[in-house]
Backbone of each chain as nested JSON, in Angstrom:
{
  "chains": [
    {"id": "A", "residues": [
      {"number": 1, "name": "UNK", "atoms": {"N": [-5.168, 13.583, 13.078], "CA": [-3.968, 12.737, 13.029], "C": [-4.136, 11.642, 11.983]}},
      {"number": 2, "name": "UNK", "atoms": {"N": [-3.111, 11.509, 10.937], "CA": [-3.169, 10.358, 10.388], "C": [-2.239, 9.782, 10.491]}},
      {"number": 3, "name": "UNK", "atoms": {"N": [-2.619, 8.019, 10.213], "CA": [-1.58, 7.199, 10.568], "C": [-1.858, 6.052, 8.975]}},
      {"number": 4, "name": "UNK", "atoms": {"N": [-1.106, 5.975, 8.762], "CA": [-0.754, 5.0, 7.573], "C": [0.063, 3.362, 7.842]}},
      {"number": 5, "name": "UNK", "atoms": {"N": [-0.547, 2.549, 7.694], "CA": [-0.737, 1.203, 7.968], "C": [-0.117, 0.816, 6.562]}},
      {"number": 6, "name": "UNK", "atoms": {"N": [0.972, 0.009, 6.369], "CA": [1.231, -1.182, 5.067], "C": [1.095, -2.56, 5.628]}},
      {"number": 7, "name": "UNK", "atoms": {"N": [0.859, -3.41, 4.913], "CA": [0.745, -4.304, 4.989], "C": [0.953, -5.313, 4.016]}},
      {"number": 8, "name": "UNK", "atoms": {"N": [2.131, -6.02, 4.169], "CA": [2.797, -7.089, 3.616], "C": [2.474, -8.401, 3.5]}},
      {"number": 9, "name": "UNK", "atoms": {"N": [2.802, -9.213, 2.724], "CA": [3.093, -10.77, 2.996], "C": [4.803, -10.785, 3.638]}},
      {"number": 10, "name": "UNK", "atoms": {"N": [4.489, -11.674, 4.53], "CA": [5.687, -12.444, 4.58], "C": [6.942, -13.003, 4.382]}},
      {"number": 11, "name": "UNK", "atoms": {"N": [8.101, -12.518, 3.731], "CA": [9.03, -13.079, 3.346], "C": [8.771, -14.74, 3.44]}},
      {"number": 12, "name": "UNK", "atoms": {"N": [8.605, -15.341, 1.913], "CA": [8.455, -16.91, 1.634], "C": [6.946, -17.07, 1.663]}},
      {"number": 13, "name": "UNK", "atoms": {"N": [6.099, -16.432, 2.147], "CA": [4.916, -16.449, 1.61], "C": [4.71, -16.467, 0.182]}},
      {"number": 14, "name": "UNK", "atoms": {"N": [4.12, -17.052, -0.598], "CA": [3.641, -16.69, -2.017], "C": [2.653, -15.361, -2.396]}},
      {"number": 15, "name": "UNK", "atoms": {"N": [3.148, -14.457, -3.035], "CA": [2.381, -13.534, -3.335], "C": [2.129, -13.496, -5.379]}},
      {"number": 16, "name": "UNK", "atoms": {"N": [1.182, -14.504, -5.057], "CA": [0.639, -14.536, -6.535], "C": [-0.018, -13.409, -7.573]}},
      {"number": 17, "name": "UNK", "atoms": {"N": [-0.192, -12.322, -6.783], "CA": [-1.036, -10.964, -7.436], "C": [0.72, -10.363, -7.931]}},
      {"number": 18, "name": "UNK", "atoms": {"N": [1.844, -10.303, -7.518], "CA": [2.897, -9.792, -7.629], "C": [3.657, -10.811, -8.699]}},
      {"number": 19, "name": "UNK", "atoms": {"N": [3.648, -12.204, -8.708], "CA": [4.024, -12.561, -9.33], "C": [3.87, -12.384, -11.166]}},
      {"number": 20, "name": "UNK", "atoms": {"N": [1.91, -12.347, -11.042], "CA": [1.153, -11.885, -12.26], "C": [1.772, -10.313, -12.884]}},
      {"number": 21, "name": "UNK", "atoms": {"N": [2.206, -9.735, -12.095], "CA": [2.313, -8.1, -12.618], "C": [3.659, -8.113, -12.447]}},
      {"number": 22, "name": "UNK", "atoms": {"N": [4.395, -9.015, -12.372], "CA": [5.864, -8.969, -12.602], "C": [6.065, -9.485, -14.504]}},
      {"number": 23, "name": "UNK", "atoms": {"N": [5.141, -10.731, -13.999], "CA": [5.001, -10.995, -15.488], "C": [4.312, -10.414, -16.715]}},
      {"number": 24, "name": "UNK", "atoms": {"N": [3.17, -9.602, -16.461], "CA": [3.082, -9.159, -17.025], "C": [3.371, -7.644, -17.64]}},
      {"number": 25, "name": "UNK", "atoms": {"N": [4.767, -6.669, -16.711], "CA": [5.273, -5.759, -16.779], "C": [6.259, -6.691, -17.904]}},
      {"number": 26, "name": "UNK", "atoms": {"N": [7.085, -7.485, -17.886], "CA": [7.377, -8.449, -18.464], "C": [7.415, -8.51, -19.895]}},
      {"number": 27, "name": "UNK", "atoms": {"N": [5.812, -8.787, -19.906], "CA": [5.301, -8.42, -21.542], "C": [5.336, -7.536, -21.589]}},
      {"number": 28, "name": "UNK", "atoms": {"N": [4.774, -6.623, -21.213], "CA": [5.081, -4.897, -21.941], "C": [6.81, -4.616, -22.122]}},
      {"number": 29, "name": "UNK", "atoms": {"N": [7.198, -5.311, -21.953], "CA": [8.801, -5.019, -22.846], "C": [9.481, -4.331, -21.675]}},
      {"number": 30, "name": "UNK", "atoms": {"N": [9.192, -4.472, -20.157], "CA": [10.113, -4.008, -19.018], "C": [11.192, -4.795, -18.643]}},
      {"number": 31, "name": "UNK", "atoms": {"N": [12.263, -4.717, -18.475], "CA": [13.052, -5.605, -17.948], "C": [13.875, -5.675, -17.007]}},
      {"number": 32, "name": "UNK", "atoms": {"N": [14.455, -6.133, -16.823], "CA": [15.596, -5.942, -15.365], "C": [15.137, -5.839, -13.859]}},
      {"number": 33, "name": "UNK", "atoms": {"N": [13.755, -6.655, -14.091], "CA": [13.078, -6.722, -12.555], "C": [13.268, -7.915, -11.888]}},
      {"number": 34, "name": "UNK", "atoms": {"N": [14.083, -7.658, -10.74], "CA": [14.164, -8.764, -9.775], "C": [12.851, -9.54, -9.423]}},
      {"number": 35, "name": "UNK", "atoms": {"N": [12.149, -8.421, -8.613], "CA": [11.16, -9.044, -7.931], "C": [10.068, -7.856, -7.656]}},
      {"number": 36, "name": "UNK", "atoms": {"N": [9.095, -8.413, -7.287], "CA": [7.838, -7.443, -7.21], "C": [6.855, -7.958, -6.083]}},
      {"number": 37, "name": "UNK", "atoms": {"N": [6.812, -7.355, -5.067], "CA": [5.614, -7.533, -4.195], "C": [4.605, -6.599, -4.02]}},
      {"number": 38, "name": "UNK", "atoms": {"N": [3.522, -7.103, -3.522], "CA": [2.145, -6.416, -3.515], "C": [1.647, -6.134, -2.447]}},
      {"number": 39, "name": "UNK", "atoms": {"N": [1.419, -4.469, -1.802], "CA": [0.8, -5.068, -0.174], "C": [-0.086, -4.241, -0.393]}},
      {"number": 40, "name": "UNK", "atoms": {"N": [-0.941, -3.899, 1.047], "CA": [-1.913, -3.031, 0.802], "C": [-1.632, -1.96, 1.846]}},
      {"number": 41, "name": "UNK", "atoms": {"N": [-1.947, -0.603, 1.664], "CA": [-1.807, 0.369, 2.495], "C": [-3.244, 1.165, 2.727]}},
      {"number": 42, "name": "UNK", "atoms": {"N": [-3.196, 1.465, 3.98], "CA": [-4.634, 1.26, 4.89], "C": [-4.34, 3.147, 5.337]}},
      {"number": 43, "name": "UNK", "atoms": {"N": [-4.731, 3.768, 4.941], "CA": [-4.736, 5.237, 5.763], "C": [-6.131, 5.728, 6.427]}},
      {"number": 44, "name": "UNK", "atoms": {"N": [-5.24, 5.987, 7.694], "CA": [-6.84, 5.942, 8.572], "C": [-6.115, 7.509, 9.244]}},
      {"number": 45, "name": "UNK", "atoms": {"N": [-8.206, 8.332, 9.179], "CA": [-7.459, 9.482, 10.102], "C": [-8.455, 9.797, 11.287]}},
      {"number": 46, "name": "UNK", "atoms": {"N": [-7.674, 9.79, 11.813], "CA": [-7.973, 9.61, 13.354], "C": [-8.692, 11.109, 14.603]}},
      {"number": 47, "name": "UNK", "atoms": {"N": [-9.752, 10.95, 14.949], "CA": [-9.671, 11.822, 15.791], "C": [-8.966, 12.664, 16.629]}},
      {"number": 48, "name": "UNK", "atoms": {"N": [-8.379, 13.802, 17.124], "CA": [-7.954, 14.302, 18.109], "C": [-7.015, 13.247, 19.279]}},
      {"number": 49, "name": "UNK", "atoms": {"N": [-6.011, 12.431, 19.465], "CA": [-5.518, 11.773, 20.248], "C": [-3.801, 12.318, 19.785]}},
      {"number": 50, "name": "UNK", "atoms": {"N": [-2.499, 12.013, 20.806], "CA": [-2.202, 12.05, 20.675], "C": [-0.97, 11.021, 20.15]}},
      {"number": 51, "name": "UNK", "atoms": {"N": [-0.108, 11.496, 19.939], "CA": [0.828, 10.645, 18.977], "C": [1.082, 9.111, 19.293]}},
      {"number": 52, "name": "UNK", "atoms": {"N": [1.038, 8.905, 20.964], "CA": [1.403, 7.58, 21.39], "C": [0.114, 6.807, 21.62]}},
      {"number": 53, "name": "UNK", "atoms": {"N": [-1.377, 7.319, 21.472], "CA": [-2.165, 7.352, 21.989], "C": [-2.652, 6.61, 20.402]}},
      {"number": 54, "name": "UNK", "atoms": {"N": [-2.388, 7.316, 19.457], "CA": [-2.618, 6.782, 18.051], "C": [-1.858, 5.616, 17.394]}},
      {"number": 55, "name": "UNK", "atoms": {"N": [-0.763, 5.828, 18.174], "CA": [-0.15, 4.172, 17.753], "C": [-0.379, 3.198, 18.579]}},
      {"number": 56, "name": "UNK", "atoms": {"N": [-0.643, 3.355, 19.709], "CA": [-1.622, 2.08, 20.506], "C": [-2.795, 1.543, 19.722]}},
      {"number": 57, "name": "UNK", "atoms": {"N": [-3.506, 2.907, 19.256], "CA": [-4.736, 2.17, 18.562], "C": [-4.408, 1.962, 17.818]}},
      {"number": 58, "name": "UNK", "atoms": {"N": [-4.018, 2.351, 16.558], "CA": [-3.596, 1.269, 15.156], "C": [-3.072, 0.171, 15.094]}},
      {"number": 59, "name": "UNK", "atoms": {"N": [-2.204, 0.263, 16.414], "CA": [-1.701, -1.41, 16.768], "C": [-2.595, -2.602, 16.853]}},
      {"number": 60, "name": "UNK", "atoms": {"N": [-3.457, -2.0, 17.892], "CA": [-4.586, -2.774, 18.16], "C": [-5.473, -3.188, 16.878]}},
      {"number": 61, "name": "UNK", "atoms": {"N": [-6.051, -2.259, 16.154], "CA": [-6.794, -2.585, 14.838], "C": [-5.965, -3.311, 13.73]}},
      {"number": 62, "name": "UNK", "atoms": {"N": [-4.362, -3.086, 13.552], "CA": [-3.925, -3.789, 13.096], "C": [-4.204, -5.475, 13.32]}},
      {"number": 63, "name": "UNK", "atoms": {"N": [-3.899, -5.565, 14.241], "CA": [-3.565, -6.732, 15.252], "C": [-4.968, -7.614, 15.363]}},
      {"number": 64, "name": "UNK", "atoms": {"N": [-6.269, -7.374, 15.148], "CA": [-7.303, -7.349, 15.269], "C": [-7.959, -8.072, 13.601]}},
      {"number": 65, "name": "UNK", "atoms": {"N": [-7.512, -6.542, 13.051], "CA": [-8.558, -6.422, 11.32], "C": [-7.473, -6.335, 10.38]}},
      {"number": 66, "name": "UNK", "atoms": {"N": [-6.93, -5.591, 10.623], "CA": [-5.999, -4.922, 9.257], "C": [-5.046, -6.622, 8.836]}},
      {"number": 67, "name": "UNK", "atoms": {"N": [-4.411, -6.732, 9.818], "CA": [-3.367, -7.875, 8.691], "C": [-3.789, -8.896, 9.716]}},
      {"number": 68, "name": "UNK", "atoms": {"N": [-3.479, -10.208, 8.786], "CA": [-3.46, -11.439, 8.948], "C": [-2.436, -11.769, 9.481]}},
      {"number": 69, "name": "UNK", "atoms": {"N": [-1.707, -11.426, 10.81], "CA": [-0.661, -12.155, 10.726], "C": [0.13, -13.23, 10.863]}},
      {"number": 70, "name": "UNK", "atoms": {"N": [-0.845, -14.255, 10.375], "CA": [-0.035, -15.616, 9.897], "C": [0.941, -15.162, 9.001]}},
      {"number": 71, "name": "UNK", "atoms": {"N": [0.143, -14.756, 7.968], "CA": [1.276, -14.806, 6.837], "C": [1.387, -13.298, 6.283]}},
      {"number": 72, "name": "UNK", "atoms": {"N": [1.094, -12.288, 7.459], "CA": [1.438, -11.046, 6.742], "C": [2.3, -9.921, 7.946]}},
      {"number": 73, "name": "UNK", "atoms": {"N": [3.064, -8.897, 7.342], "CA": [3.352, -8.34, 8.661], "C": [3.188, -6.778, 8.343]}},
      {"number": 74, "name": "UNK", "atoms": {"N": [3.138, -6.393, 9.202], "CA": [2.509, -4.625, 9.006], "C": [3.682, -3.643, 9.691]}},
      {"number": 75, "name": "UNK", "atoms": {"N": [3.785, -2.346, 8.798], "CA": [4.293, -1.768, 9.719], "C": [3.291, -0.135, 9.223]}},
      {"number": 76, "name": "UNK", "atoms": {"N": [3.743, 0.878, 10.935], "CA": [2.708, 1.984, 11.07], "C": [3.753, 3.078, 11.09]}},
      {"number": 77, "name": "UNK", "atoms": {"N": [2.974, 4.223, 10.068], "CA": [3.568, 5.406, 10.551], "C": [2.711, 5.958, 11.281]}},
      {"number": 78, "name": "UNK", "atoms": {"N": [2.681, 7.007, 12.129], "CA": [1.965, 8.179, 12.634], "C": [2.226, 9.48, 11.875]}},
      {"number": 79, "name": "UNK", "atoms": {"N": [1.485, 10.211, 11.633], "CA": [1.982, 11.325, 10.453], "C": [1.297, 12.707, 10.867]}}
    ]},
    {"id": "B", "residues": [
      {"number": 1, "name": "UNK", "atoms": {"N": [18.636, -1.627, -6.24], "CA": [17.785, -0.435, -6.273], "C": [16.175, -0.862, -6.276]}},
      {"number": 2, "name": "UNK", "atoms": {"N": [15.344, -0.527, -4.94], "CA": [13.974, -0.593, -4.688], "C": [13.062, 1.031, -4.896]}},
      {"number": 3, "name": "UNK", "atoms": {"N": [12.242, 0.265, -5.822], "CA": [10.72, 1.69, -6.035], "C": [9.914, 1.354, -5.582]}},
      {"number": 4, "name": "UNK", "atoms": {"N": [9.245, 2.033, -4.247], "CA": [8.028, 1.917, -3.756], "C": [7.105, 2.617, -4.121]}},
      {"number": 5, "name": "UNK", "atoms": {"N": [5.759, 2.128, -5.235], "CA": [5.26, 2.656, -5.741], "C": [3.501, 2.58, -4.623]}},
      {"number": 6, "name": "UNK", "atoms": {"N": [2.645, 3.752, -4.338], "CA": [1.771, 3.373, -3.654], "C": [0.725, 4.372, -4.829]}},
      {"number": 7, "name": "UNK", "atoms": {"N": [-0.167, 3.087, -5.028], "CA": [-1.688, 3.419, -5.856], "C": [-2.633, 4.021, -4.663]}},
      {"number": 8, "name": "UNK", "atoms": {"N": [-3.546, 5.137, -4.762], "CA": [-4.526, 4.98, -4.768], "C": [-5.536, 5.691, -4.989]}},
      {"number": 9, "name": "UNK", "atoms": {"N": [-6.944, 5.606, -4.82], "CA": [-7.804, 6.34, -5.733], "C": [-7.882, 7.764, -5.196]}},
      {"number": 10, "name": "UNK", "atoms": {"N": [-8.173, 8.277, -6.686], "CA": [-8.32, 10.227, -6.539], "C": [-9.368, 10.599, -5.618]}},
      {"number": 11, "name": "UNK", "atoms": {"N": [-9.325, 11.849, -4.746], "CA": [-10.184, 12.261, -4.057], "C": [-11.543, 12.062, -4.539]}},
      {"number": 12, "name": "UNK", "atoms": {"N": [-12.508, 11.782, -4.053], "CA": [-13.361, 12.01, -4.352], "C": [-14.436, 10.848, -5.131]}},
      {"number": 13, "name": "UNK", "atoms": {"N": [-13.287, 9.524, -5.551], "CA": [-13.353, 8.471, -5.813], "C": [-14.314, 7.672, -4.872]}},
      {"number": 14, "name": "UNK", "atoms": {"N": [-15.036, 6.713, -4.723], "CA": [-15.803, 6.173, -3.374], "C": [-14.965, 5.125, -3.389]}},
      {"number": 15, "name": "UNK", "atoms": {"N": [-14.449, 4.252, -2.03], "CA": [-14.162, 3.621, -2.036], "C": [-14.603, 2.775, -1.24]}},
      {"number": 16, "name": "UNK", "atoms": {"N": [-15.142, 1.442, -1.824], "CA": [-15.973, 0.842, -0.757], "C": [-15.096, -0.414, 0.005]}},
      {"number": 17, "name": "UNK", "atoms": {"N": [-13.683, -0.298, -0.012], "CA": [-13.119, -1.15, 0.716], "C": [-12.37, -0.589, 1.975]}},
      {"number": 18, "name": "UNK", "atoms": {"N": [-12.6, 0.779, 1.693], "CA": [-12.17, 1.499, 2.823], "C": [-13.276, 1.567, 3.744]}},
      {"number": 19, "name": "UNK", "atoms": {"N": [-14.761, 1.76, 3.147], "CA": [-15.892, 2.389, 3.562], "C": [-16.304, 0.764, 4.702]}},
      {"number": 20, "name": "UNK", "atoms": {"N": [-16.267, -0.556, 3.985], "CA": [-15.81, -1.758, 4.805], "C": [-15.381, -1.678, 5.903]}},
      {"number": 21, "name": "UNK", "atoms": {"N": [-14.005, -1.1, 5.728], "CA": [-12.947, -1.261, 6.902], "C": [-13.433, -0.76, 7.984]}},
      {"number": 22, "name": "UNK", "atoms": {"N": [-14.256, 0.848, 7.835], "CA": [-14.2, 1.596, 8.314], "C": [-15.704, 1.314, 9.65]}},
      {"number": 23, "name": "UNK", "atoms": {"N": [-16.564, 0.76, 9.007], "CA": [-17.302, 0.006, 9.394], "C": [-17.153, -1.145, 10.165]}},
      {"number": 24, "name": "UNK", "atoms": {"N": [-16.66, -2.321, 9.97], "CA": [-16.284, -3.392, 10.681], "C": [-15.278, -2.813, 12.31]}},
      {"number": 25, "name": "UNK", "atoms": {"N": [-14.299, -1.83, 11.928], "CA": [-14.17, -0.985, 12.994], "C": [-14.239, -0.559, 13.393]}},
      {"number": 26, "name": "UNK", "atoms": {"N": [-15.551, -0.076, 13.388], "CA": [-16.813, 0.573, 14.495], "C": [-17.449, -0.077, 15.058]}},
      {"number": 27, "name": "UNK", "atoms": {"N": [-17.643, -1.213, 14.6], "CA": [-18.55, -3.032, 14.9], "C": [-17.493, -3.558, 16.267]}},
      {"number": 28, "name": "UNK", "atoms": {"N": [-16.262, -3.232, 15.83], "CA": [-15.58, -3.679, 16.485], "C": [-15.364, -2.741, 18.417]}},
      {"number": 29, "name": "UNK", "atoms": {"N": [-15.702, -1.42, 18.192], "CA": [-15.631, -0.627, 19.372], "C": [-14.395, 0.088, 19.254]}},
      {"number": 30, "name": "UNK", "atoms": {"N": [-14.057, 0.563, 18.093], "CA": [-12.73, 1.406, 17.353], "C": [-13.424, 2.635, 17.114]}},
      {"number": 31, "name": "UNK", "atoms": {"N": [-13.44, 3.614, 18.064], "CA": [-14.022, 4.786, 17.62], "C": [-13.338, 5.982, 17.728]}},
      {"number": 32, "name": "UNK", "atoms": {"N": [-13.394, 7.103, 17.198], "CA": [-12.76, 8.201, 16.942], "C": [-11.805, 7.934, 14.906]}},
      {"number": 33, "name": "UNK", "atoms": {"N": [-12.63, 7.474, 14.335], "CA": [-11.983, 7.165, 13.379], "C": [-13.007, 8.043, 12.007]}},
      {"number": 34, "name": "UNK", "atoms": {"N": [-12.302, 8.93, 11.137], "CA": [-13.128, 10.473, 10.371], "C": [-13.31, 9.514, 9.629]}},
      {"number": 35, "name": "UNK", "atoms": {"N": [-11.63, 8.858, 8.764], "CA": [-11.89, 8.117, 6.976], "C": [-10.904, 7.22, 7.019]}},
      {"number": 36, "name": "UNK", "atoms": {"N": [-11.312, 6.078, 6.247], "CA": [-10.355, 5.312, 5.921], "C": [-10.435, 5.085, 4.318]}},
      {"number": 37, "name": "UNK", "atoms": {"N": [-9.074, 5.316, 4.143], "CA": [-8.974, 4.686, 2.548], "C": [-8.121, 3.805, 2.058]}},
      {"number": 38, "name": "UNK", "atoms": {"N": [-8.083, 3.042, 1.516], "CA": [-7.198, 1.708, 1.251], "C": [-6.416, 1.878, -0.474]}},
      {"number": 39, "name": "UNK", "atoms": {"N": [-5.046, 1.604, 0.058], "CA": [-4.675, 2.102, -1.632], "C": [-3.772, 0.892, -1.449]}},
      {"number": 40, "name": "UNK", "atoms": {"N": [-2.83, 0.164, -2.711], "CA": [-1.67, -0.29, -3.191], "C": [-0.515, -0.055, -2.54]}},
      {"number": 41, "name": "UNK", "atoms": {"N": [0.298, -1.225, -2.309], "CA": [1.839, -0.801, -2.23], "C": [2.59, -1.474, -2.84]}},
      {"number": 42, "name": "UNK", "atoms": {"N": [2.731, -1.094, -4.262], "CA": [3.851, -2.061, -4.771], "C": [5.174, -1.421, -4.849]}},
      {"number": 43, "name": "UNK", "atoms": {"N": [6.084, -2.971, -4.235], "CA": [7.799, -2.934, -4.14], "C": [8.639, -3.378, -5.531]}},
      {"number": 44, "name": "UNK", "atoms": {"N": [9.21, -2.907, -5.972], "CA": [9.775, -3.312, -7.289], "C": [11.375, -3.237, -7.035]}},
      {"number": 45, "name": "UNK", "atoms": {"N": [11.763, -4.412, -7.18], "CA": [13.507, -4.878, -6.835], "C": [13.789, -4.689, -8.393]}},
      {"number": 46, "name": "UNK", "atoms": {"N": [14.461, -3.479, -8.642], "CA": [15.353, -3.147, -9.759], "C": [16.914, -3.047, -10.341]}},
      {"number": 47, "name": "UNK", "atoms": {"N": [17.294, -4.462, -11.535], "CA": [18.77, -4.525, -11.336], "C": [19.159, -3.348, -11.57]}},
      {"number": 48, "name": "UNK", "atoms": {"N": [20.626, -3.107, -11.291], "CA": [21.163, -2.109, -11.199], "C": [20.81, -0.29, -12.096]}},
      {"number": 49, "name": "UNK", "atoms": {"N": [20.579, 0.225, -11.744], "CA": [19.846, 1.367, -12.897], "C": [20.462, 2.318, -11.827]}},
      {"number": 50, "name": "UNK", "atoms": {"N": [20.314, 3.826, -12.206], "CA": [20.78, 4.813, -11.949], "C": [19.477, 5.442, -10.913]}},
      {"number": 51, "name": "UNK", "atoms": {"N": [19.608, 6.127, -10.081], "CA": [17.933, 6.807, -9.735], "C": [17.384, 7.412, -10.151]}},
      {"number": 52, "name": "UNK", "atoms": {"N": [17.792, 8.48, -11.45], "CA": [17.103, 8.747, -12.113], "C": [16.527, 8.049, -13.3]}},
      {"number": 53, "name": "UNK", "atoms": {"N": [17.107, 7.298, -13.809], "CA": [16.606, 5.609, -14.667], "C": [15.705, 5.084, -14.382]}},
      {"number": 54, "name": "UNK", "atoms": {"N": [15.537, 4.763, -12.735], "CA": [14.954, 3.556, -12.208], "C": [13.639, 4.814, -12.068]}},
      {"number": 55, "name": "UNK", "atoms": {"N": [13.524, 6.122, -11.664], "CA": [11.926, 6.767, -11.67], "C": [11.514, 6.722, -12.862]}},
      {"number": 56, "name": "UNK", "atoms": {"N": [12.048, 7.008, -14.08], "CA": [11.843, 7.198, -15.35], "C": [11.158, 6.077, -15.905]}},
      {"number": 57, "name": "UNK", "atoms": {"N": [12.023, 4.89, -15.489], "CA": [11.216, 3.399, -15.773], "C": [10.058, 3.412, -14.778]}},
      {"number": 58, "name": "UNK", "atoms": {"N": [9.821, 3.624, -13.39], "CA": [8.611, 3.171, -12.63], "C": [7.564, 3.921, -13.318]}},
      {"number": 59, "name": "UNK", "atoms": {"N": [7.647, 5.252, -13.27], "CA": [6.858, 6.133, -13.841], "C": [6.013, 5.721, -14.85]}},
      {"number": 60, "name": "UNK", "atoms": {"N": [7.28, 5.251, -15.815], "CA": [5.986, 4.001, -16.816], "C": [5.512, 3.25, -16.824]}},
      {"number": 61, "name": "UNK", "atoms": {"N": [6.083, 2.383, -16.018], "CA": [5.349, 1.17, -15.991], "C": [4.181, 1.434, -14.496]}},
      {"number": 62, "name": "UNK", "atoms": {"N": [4.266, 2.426, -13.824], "CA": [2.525, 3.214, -13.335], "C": [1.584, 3.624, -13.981]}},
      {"number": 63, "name": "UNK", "atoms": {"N": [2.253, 4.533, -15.098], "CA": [1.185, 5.017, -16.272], "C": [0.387, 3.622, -16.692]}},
      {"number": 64, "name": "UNK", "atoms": {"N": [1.46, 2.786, -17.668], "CA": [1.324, 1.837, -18.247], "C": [0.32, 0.848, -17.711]}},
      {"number": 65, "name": "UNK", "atoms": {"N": [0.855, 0.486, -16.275], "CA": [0.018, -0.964, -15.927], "C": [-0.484, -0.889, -14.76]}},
      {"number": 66, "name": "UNK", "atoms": {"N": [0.242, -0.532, -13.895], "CA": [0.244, -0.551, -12.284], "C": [-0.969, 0.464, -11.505]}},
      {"number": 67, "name": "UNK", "atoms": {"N": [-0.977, 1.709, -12.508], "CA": [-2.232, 2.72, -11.683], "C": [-3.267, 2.742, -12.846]}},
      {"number": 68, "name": "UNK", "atoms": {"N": [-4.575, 2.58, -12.565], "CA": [-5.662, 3.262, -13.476], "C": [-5.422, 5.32, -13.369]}},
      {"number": 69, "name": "UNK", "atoms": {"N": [-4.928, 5.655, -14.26], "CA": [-5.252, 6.88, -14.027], "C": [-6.519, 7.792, -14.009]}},
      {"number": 70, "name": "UNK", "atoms": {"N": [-7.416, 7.247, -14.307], "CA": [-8.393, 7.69, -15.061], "C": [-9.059, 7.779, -13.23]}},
      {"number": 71, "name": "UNK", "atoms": {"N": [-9.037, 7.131, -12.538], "CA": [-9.353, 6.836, -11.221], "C": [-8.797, 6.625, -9.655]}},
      {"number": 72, "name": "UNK", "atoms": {"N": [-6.901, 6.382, -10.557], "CA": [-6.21, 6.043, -9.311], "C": [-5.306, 7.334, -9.53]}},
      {"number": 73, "name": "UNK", "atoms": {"N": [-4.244, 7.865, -8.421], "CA": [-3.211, 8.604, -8.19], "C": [-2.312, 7.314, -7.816]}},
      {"number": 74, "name": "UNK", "atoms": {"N": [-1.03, 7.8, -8.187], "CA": [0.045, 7.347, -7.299], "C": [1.157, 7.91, -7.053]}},
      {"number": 75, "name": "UNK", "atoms": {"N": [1.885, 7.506, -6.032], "CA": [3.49, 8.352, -5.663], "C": [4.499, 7.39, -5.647]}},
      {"number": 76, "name": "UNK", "atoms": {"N": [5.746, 7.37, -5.86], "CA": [7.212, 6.769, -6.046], "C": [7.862, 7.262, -5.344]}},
      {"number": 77, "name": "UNK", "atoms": {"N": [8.529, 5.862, -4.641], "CA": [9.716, 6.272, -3.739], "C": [10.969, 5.453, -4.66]}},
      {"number": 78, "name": "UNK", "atoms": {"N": [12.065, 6.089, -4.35], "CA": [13.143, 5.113, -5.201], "C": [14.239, 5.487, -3.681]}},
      {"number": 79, "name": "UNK", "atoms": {"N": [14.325, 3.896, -3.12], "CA": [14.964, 3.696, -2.284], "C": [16.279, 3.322, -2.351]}}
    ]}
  ]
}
């Protein structure tokens, strides 16, 4: 089973790694970009459990390791 | 118009921020877990463009800036 984890900043959080690669898509002569954010995506594959059984646990490890959530928020597929 | 572009490294690549993760959540009592691998998710808010425009542009600016090819894969969503 795999389950795929993203993980965001925050709406109003500052995401300074996104800001840099907005600007610098920028320089390379791209244009017409609103906005650009940066998250990270976490794919984990999972032993033998089943479907509801696998989003309990990713919840948990989310909730735990994966995001910060002060200032970040995650969402999970099961796949 | 949003492109969700997700980086990450080619099979076979080592990745030691997955190999981290994967670890600390075993430390933690998270078990039944084969691999974890950690890739990119970048969101790109694009003014108005067509959907076939707006892949044509992500596409490059992945080649261009956003993926190492030489080491990373990536896939496009145009939402």
């Amino acid at each position: 089973m795999k389950a795929i984890v993203n993980v965001y900043l925050k709406q109003g959080v500052l995401d300074p790694q996104g800001k840099a690669t907005h600007h610098a898509l920028n320089s390379l002569g791209f244009d017409g970009i609103k906005d650009i954010r940066i998250g990270k995506q976490i794919i984990i594959e999972l032993d033998g459990l089943s479907k509801e059984d696998a989003m309990k646990k990713v919840t948990q490890m989310s909730e735990t390791l994966l995001a910060n959530t002060v200032i970040e928020d995650y969402t999970i597929e099961i796949a």
